[in-house]
SENUGU-532134 format. One record per residue: residue in three letters; x, y, z of N, C-alpha, C in turn. Coordinates in steps of 0.1 Angstrom, whole numbers, plus 5000, padded with zeros to 4 digits. Atoms other than C-alpha are relative to their C-alpha. Example, Ala and Ser with C-alpha at 12.3 -4.5 7.8 and 13.67 -1.06 7.14 Angstrom:
BEGIN
ALA500949885000512349555078500950125000;SER499149895000513749895071499250115008;
//
This chain:
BEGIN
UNK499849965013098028409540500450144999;UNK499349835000100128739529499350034985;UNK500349925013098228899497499250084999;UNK500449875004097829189485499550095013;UNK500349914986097529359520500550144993;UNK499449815002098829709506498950004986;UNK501050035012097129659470498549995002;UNK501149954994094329579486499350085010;UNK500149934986094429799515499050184996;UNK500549874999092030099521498950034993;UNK501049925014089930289491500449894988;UNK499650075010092130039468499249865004;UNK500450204995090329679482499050004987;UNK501150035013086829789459500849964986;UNK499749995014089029869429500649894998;UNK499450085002090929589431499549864997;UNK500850125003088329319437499250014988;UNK501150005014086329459405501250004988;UNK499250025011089429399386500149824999;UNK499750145002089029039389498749954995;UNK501449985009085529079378500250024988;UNK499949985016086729139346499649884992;UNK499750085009086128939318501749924998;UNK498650064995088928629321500750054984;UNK499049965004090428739288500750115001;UNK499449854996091029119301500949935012;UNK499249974989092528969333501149884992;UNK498850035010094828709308501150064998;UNK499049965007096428979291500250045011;UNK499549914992096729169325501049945006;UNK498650154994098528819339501250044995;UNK499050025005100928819314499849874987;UNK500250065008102128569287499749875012;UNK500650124994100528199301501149955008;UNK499250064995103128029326499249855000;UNK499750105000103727709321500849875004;UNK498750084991105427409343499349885001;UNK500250134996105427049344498349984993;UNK501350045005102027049320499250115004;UNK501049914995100527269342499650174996;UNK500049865007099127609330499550115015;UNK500549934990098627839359498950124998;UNK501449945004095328039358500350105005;UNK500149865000095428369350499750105014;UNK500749894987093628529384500949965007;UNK498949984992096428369400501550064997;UNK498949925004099028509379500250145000;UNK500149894998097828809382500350055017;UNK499749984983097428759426501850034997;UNK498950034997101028689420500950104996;UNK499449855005102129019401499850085008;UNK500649904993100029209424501149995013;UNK499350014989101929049454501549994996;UNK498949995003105529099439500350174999;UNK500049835003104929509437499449995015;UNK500249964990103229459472501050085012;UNK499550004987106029469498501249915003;UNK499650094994108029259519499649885001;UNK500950135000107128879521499750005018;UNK500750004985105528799555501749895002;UNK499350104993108628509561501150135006;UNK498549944995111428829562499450105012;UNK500649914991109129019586500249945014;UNK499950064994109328959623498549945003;UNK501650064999106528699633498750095005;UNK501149894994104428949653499450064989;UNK501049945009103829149626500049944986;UNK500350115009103928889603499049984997;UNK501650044999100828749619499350134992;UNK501449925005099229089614500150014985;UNK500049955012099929129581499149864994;UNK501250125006098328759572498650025003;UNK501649964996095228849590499250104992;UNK500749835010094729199570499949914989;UNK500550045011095228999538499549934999;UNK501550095000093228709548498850085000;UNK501249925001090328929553499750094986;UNK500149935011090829129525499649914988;UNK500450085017090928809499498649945008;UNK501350094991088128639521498850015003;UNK500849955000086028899527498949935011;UNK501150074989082828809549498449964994;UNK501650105001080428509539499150015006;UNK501049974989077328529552499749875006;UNK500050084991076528309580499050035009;UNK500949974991073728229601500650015016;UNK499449904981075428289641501349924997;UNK498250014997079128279650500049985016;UNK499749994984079828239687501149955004;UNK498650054995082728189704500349965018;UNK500250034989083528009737501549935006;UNK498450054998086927889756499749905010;UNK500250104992087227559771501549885007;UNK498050054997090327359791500449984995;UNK499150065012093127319769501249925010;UNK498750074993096427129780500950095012;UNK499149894993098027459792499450134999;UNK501249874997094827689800499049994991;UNK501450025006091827829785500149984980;UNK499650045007091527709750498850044989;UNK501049935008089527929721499349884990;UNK500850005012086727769698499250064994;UNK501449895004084027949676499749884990;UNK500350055004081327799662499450084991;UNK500449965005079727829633498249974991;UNK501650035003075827769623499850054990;UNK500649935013074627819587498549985002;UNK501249994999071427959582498749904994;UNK501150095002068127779583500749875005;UNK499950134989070227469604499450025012;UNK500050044983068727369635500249835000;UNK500050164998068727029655501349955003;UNK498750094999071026799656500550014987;UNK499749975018073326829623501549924998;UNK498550045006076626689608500850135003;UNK498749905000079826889615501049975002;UNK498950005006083026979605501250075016;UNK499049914989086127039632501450074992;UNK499149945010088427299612501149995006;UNK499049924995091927339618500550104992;UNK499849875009093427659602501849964993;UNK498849995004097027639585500450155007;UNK499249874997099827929588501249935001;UNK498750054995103027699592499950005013;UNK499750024986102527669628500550145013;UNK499549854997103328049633499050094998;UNK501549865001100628229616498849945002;UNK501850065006097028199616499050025013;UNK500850004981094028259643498849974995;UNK501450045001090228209643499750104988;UNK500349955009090128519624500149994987;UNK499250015014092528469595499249904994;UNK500950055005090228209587498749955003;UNK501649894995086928349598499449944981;UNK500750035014085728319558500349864992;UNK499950115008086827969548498749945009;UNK500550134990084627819580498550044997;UNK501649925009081728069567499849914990;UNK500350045010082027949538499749834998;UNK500050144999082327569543499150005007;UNK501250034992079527579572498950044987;UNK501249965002076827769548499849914987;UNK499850065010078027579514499849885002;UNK500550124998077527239527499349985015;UNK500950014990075427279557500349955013;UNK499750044986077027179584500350105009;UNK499549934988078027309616501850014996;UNK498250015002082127389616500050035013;UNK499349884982083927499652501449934995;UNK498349965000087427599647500950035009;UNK499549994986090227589673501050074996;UNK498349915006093027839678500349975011;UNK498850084986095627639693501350115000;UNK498649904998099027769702500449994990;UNK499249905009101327919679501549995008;UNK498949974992104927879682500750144995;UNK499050004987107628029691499849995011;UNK500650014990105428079716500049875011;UNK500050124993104727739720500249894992;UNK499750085011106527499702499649884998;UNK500250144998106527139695499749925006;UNK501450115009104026879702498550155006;UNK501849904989101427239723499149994988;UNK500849995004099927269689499049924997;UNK500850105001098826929682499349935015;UNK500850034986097826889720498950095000;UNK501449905001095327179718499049934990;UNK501150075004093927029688499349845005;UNK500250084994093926719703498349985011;UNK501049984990092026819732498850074995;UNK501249965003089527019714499149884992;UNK501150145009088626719691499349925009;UNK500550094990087826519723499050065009;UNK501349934991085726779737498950024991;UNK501449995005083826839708499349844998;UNK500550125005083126469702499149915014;UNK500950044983081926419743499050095000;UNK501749875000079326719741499949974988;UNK501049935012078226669707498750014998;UNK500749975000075326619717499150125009;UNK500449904995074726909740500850134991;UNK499849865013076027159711499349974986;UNK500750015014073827009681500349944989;UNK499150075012076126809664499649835003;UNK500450165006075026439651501649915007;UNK498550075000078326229669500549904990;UNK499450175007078225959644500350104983;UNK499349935013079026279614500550135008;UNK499149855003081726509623501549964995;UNK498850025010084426539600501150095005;UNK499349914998087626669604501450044994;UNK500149915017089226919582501150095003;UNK499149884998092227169578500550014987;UNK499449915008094127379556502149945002;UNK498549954997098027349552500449955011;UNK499450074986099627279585499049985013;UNK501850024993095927279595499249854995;UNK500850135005095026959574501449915000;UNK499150154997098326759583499749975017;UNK500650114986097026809618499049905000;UNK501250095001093526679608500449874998;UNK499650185003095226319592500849985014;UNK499650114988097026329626499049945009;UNK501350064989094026339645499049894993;UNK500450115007092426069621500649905004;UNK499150184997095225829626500149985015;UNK500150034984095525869662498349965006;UNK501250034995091525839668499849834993;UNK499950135003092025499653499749885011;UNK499650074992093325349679499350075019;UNK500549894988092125639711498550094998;UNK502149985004088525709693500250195006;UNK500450015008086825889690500050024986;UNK499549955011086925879654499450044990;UNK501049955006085626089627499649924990;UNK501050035009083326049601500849954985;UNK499449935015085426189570501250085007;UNK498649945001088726369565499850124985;UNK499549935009089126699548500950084997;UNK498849994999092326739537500550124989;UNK499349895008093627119521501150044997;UNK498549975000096727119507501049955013;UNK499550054983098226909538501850014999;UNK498450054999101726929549499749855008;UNK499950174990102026539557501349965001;UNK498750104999106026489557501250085005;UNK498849914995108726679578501449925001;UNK499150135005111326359567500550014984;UNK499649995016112026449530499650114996;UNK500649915004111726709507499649954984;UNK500450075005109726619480500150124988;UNK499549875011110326769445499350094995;UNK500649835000107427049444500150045004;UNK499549894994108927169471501150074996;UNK499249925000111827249454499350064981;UNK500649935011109927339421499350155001;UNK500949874998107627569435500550075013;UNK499149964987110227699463499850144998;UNK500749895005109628039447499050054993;UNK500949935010107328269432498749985002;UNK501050025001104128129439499449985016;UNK500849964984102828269474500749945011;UNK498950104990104227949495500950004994;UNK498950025008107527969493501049895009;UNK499150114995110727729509500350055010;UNK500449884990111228019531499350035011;UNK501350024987108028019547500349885007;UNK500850154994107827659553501249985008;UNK498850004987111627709571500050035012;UNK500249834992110627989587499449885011;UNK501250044993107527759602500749925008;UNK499650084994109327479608501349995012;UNK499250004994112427619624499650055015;UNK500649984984110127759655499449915002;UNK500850104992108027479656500549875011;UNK498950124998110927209659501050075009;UNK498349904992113527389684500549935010;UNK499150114996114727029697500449924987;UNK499950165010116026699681498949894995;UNK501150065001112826609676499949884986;UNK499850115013112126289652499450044992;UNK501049955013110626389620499449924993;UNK501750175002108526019617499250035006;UNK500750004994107226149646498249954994;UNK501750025003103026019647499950154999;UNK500849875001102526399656500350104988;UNK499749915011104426559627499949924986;UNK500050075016104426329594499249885002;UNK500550135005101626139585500049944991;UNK500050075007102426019558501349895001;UNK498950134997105025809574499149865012;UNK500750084996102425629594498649944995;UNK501350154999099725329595499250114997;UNK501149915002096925479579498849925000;UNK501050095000094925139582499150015007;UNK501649994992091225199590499750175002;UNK500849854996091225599593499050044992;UNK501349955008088325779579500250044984;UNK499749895017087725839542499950155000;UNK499349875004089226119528499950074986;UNK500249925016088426429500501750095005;UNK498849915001092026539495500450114986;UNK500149925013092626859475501550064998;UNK498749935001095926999463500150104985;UNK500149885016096827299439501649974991;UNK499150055006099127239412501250094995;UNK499149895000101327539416500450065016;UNK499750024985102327439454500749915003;UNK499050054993105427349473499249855003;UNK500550134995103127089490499249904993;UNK500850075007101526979458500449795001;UNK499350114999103626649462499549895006;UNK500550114977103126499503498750004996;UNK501950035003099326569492499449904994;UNK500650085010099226359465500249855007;UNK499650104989101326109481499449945009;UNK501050034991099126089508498649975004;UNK500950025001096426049495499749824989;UNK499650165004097925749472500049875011;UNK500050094987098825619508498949955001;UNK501350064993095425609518499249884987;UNK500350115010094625459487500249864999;UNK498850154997096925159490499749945018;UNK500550094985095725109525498449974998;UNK501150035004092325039510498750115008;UNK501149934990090825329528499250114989;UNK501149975010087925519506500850135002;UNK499349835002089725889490499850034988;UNK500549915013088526139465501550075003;UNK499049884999092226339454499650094989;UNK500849875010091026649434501850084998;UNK498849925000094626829418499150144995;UNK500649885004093227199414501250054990;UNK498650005008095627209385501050164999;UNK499549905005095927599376500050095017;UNK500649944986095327699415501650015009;UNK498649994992098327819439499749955016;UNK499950034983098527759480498850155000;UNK501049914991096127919499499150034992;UNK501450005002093327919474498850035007;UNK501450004996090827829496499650185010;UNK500249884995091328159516499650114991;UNK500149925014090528359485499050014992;UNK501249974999086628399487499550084992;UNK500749865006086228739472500750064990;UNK498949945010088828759447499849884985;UNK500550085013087728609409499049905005;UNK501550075001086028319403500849824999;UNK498850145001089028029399499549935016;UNK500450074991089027959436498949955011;UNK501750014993085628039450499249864992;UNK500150105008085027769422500049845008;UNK499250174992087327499439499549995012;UNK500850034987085827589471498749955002;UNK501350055003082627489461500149884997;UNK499950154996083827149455500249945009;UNK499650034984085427109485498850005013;UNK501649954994081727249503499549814999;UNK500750105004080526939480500749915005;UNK499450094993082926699492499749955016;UNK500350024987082126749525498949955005;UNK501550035000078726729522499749874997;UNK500750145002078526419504500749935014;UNK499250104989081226269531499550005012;UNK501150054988078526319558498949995001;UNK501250015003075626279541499249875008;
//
């Protein structure tokens, strides 16, 4: 996520987080007049993120990826801030093509054996690390009590098409053979991502169907599920509202750098058999490119008779859930999502 890294940056982060502390009619007028699209009213604290980040700078897509990354990482931290959390640890174990990072996460007062969550992170397939979302996994492990461990797979250019979903791959299969020598319940772990983090999760759903083991629950954040069409909030919300058409080019043109099929199983799930995957809380924001494939895909599952909660966070933009420490809109929505999870491995 790119916001407010300069705005918030430095001596300016306090002043700026106690500006969203305001009273929601002071930060209204500060928005602007109410934007309005397709019914939807976009909520003030994000109208305002969105002003803040149009006086910021450069967008992260025209930057070169290197420092791309770092600039998502500063402003993830910055909106995200640091949840509290009973232990963090981190440990690397074989991946497809070497050693392969997880961190886990333990919320306080858990011991035992416990339900848990395997995160993937979004970024388009370019950005994103354990760090950048360091505060969603806090926040989801302490908010619904589970255990989380999060994997940072490859990253292309680096490593392009299928490395990232083989890393995940492989870490899903390692945590689901030790779960019980790490504390985790095997017959509840869910598995969970963000953005091009939660279209891997429905891959690894649909594929553990058939190659096991398979999870509990599915939770699904704003998913990219379809690299085969472009679906019309991608071209609605192509500008102006954080994700833009841009990014998601940007992502896909390193990720894809053959003729690769775009039904592929590993890239669009919502073009595949979804018969028998795990129920699913799918959430989507209603001022996002990807608000569309989400919904879509969550209708899919529906029509395949498979059990799904879809939640539209109507006035909420992309990358929400990264956005911890900033108002009260999204820390809100992430609190349902906490709930979601919880009941789904209750």
């Amino acid at each position: 996520m790119a916001l407010l890294s300069h705005v918030l940056g430095g001596a300016r982060a306090a002043a700026a987080r106690s500006l969203f502390k305001l009273p929601r009619p002071v930060i209204a007028r500060l928005a602007g007049d109410p934007l309005v699209i397709n019914g939807r009213t976009l909520d003030p604290e994000m109208q305002l993120l969105l002003r803040l980040q149009r006086i910021e700078g450069p967008a992260v897509e025209t930057l070169a990826i290197t420092k791309g990354r770092k600039q998502v990482l500063s402003s993830a931290r910055l909106v995200g801030g640091t949840p509290p959390i009973g232990a963090v640890t981190d440990r690397t174990i074989d991946g497809p093509a070497g050693p392969l990072a997880l961190r886990f996460y333990t919320p306080r007062g858990l011991t035992g054996k416990a339900p848990a969550l395997f995160y993937i992170h979004g970024g388009a397939w370019i950005f994103g690390d354990l760090d950048s979302h360091d505060a969603v996994c806090r926040f989801l492990a302490e908010e619904a009590q589970v255990r989380v461990v999060a994997v940072d797979y490859r990253l292309a250019p680096e490593a392009p098409f299928p490395a990232a979903f083989e890393d995940v791959w492989a870490a899903w299969t390692w945590i689901t053979s030790h779960a019980q020598g790490i504390g985790i319940d095997p017959d509840r772990i869910a598995v969970g991502g963000d953005s091009a983090g939660g279209g891997h999760a429905a891959i690894v759903a649909q594929h553990a169907v058939a190659e096991g083991p398979a999870p509990a629950f599915q939770l699904l954040i704003y998913p990219v599920t379809d690299f085969l069409e472009l679906s019309e909030s991608r071209m609605t919300y192509a500008e102006g509202f954080h994700l833009t058409k841009a990014y998601l080019d940007l992502g896909e043109a390193n990720y894809l750098v053959g003729d690769q099929d775009r039904s592929d199983g590993r890239l669009s799930p919502l073009r595949q058999d979804v018969t028998g995957v795990a129920p699913a809380y799918v959430v989507t924001a209603g001022f996002d490119p990807l608000l569309d494939e989400g919904k879509a895909y969550a209708d899919k599952l529906r029509e395949a008779g498979v059990p799904v909660e879809y939640v539209c966070e109507e006035g909420l933009i992309h990358a929400f859930a990264n956005m911890l420490s900033i108002g009260t809109a999204a820390p809100k929505a992430m609190r349902g999502v906490a709930a979601a999870l919880q009941r789904g491995l209750s």
